[in-house]
DRENDRENBA-315580 format. One record per atom (N, C-alpha, C): x, y, z; residue in one letter. Coordinates in steps of 0.1 Angstrom, whole numbers, plus 5000, padded with zeros to 4 digits. Layout:
# residues N
XYZA/...
//
This chain:
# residues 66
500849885000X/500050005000X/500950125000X/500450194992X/500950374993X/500350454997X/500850515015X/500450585019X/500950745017X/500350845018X/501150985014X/500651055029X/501851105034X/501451175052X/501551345043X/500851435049X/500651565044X/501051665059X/502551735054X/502851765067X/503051895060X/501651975058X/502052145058X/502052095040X/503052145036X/503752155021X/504452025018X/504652005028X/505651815023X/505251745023X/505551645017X/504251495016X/505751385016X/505451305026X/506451165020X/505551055019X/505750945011X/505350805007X/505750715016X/504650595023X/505250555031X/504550415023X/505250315019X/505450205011X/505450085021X/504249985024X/504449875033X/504049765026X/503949645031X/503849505029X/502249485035X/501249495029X/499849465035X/499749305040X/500749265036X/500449105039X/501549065053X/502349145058X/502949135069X/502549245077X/502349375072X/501849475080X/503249575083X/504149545077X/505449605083X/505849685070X/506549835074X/506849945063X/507849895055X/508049935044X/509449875033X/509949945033X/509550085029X/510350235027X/509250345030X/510350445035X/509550575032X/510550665027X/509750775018X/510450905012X/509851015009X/510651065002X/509951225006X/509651234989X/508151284989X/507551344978X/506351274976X/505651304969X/504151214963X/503851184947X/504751274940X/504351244928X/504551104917X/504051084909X/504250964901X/506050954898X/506651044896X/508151024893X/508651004909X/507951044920X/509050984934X/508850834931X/507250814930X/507050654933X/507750544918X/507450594908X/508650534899X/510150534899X/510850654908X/512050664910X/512350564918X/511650544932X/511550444941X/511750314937X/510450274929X/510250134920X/511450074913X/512050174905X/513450204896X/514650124905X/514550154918X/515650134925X/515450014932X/514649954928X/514449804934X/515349724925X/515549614929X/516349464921X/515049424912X/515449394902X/514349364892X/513349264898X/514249144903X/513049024911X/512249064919X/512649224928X/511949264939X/510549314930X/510849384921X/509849454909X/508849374904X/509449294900X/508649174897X/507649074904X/508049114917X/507349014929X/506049074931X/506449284929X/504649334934X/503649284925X/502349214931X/501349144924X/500049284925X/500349364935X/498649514937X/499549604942X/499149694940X/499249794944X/497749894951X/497649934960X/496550034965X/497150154973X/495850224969X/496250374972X/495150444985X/495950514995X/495050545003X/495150715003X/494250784991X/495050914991X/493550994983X/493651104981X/492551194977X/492251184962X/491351174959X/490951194947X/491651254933X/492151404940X/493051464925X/493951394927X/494651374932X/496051264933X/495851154925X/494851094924X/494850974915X/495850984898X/495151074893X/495351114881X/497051124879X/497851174890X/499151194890X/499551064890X/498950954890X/500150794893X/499550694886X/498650754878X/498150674867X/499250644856X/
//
């Protein structure tokens, strides 16, 4: 799951495992290029392993990570 925390003007991504419950990463930004920069930086097997993705975030935001 991709969570976005909204602190003022900064947003970081907090990236966890819904099937253990435990965080993988967090970083700073919300846009579609943080979360593909992120993605980018995994080992390909790791890339390949995500089977869903879900979003817990506001409506205009959608459109940005499409």
């Amino acid at each position: 799951m991709i969570s976005l925390l909204n602190k003022g003007h900064n947003y970081d991504t907090i990236i966890y495992n819904q099937e253990t419950g435990s965080v993988v990463a967090v970083f700073s930004g919300r846009t579609k290029e943080d979360v593909i920069s992120y993605l980018k930086s995994l080992p390909e097997d790791v890339r390949n392993g995500i089977k869903a993705v879900s979003m817990d975030i506001v409506i205009k935001i959608i459109g940005k990570l499409e």
